[in-house]
N, C-alpha and C positions, 0 to 999 in steps of 0.2 A: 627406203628411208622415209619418216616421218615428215610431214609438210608442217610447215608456220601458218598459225593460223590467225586470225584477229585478234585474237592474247597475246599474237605476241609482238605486236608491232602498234606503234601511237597514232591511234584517229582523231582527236579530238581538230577541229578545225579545220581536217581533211576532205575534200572533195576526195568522197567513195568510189570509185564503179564498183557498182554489186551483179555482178552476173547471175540472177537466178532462173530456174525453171518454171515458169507459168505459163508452160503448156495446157494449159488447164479443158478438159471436155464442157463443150457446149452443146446446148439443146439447139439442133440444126433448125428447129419455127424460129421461137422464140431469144436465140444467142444467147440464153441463160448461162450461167457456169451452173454446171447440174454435178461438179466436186471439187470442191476446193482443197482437197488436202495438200496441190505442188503447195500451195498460197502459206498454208496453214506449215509446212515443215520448214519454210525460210521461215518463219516468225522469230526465233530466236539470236538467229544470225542481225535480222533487220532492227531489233530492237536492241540490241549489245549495240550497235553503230550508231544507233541516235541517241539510246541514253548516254553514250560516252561521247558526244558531240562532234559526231562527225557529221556528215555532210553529201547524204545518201543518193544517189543515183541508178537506181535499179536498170536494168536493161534485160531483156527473155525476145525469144520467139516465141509466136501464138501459128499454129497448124502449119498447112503449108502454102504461100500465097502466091512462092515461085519465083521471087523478085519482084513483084508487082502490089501495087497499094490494092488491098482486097477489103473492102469497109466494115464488113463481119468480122474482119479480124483485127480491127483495134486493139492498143489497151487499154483502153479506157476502163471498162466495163471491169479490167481487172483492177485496176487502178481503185475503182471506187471500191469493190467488195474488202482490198487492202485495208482501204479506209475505215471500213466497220468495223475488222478484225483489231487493229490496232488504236482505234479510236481518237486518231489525228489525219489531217488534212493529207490528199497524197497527188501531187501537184504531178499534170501529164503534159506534153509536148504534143506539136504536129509531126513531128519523125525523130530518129534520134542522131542525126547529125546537120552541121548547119548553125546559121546565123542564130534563131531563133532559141535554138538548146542550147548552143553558149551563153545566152545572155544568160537562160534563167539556172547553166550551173553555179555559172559567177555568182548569181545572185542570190544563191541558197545561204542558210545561215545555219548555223553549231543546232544539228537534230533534227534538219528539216527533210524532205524526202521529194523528191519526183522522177515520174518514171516515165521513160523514153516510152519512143513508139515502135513499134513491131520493127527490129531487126533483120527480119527475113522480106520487110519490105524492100529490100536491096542485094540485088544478088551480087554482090560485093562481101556479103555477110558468110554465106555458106563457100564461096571460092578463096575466102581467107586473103583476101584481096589488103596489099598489103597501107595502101593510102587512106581504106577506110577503116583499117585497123586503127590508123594513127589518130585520126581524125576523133574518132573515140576515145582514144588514150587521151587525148587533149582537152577531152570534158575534164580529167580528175589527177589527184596526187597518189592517189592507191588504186590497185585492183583486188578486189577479193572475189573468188569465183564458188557458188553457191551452188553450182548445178549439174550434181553430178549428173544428171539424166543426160548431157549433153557435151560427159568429158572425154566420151571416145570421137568426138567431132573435131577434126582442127581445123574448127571456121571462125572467124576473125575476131570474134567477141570471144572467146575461150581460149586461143591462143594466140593471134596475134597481138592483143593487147598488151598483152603478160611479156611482149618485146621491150614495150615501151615504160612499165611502170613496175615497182616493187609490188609483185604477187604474192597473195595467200589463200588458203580454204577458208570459206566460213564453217561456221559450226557442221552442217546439213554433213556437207562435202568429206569433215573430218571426222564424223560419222559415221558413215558410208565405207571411207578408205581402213578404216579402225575393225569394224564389222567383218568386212571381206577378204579384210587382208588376214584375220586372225583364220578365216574359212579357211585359206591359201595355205598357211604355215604353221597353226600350232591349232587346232579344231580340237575338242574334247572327244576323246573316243569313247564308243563308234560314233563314225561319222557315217551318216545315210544321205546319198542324193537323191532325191525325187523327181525324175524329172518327166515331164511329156509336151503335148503340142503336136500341132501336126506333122514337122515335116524332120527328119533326122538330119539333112542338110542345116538347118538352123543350128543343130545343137551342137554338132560333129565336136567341136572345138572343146565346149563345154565337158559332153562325154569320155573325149578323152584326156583331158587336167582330170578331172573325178577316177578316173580308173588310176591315175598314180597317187593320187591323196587319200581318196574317200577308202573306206571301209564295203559297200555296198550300194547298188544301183537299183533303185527301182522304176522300174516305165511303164506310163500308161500312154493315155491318148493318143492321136491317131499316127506318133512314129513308133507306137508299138509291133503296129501291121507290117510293118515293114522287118521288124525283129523277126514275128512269127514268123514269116514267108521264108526268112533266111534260116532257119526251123524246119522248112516244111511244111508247115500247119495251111491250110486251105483257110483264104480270109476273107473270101467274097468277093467283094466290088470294092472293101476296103480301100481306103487311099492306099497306094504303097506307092514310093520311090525304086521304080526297076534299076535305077541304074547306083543305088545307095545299097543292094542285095548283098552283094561281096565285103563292102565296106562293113556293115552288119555283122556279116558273121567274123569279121577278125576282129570286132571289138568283143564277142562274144571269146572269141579265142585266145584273145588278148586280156581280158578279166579272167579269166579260169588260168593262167599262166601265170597271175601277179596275185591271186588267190583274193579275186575282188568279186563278192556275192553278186550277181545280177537279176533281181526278179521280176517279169513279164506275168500279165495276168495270165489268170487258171478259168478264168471264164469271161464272159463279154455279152452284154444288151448291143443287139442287134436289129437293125429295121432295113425298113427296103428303100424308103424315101429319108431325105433330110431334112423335115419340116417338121413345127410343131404339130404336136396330133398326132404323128404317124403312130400303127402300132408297134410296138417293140415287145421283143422277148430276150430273158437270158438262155445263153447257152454255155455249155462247158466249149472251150476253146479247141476243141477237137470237133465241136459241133458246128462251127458256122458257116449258112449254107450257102452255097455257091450264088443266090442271087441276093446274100443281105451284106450288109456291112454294118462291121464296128461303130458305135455312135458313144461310147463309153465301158467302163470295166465294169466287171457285173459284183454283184454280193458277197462274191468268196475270193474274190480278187482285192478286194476291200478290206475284209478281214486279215487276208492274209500278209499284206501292203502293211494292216496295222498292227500286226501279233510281230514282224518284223522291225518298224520302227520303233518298237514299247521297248525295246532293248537301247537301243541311239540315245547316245548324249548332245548329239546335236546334229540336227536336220537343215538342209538347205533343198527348197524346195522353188522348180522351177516349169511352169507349165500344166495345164486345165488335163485332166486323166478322161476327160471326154468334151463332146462339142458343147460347152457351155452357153453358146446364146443361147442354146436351146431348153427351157428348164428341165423337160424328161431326159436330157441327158448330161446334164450335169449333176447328179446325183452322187454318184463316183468321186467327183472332186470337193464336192460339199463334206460329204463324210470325211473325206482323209484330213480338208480343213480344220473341223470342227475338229478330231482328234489332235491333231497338231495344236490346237488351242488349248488344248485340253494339258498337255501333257508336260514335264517336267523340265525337258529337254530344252538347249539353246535352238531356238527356229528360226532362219532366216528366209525370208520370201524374196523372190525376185524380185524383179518390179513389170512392169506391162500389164498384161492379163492377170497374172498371178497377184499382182499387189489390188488391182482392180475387184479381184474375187473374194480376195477376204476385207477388203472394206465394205463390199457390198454385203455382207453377211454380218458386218458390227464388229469382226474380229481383230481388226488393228493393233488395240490395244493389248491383245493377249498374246502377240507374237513378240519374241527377241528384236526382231529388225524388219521392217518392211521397206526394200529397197524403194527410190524413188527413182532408179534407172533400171530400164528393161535392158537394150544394147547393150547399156555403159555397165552392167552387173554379168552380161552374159561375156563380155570381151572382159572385165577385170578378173573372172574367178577362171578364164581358159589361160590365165598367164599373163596377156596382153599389157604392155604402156600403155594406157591412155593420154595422149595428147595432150587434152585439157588437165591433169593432175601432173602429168611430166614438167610440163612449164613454171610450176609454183617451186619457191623458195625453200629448201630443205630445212626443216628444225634446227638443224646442226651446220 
């Protein structure tokens, strides 16, 4: 069912909690924020709230600090870039619960904004601990949760709160669920998944919701090896999962039985070391040799990946088709990007790595949806409740 969102409930004069994701990457010298885009996708949500006079409260974790105040990981520093973004003042605390963060929600006025401090600085936070739940709740009149990135978590900012106060999604969140959920139940056909990454154990879940939905499967990256090996095919020193062999081939057995296309590459660049520089060569997938490993899909694996989706009316696309830090092997997943960018079809991208890749390439703006949840998009489209969206107000 449909969740309520900020349209549909009266903020003006309300003390907000805004849950959002400002997980944001930092440049480990300098604690730069080196991508603002979590910052940049709440924008819509945080500006509906102020211009309609409420009385905003942001609250996010930044990395992971364990329970413990970690001084790199303030918010400040996101606090202020907010500030640019939206070009009003954006007033921050010493923690976010306490003497001190009471006075100044009380003290907020119709549009004003300030934002707590790193919630993971209390491991009370992630054990959903249920007093500092409360304690939270008692900063505000509303809760609006903004973060999907963070709604397969049921830690105390994402569901506990949602105990105590009238819950809804913000914009981001009802986004997100809208996007995903249409993946889940009515997808234009064909439907193509894309998926890869290293390990099959990550996706299992994923793999198999797609084999009852989707139309076709494609895999690259490095839980392909493990495809081929349950194949047959000689992979090298490849990574493979020995104990994921079996499971492999019945999802292979399992698509050929529900008449779900699955395509594994027809060739592979291959090296002997994992480092920049190394040399690499393609080989046809029959060809790689017992001392190289898979580092990416090769030219005709590419083509062929794209002469496949040219037919798809809508793509969901989850995981790098080779080792992308490395630039000579990320080649494989640039291409397939770029095409995806290219093409006519509904594209949705995961979020993690994937959403990471095509920002770094300028492509954002050319895809249908760029998740801003990795977990929370891999556990929503394998079926899963999410916690954090379970908790919110139905439409109806």
């Amino acid at each position: 069912m449909a969740k309520s969102t900020v349209e549909d409930i009266e903020v003006k004069g309300k003390r907000t909690l805004l849950r959002v994701d400002f997980n944001v990457p930092l440049d480990k010298d300098t604690g730069a924020i080196t991508d603002d885009s979590r910052i940049r996708a709440a924008l819509p949500t945080i500006t509906y709230l102020m211009e309609h006079g409420a009385r905003v409260i942001l609250c996010s974790h930044l990395g992971r600090p364990k329970g413990k105040v970690v001084e790199d990981l303030r918010m400040a520093p996101i606090a202020s870039r907010l500030s640019e973004l939206i070009g009003l003042p954006v007033g921050t605390t010493g923690d976010c619960i306490g003497e001190e963060v009471d006075k100044k929600a009380r003290d907020l006025e119709d549009g004003e904004i300030l934002m707590l401090e790193n919630l993971r600085f209390h491991p009370e936070e992630e054990a959903n601990d249920a007093d500092f739940a409360k304690k939270l709740a008692e900063l505000a009149d509303l809760y609006v949760n903004d973060a999907f990135g963070t709604a397969h978590r049921a830690h105390a900012s994402t569901v506990g709160v949602a105990r105590h106060l009238p819950a809804v999604a913000g914009f981001l969140m009802a986004r997100e669920l809208e996007v995903m959920g249409r993946l889940l139940h009515e997808p234009e056909r064909p439907f193509a998944c894309l998926m890869g990454g290293a390990k099959v154990s990550d996706k299992i879940g994923l793999l198999q919701s797609m084999l009852t939905r989707g139309d076709m499967v494609l895999i690259g990256g490095g839980m392909a090896a493990t495809f081929l090996k349950a194949q047959g095919y000689e992979v090298g020193r490849s990574l493979v999962e020995e104990d994921r062999l079996s499971l492999a081939g019945e999802l292979l057995r399992k698509a050929e039985a529900q008449q779900v296309a699955i395509w594994l590459p027809i060739d592979a660049v291959v090296a002997e070391e994992i480092k920049a520089g190394a040399p690499t060569r393609v080989v046809p997938i029959t060809g790689v040799p017992s001392h190289g490993q898979i580092v990416d899909i090769g030219p005709d694996s590419v083509e062929l990946f794209q002469s496949k989706l040219a037919g798809c009316r809508t793509v969901m696309w989850n995981g790098p088709m080779g080792i992308n830090e490395i630039p000579e092997f990320a080649r494989g997943t640039r291409s397939l990007v770029s095409f995806l960018a290219a093409t006519e079809a509904t594209t949705v991208i995961g979020g993690g790595s994937s959403a990471e890749g095509v920002h770094d390439m300028g492509l954002t703006d050319r895809m249908t949806h760029v998740s801003t949840g990795g977990g929370a998009s891999l556990r929503f489209l394998e079926g899963a409740v999410l916690p954090g969206v379970d908790v919110l107000l139905d439409k109806e």
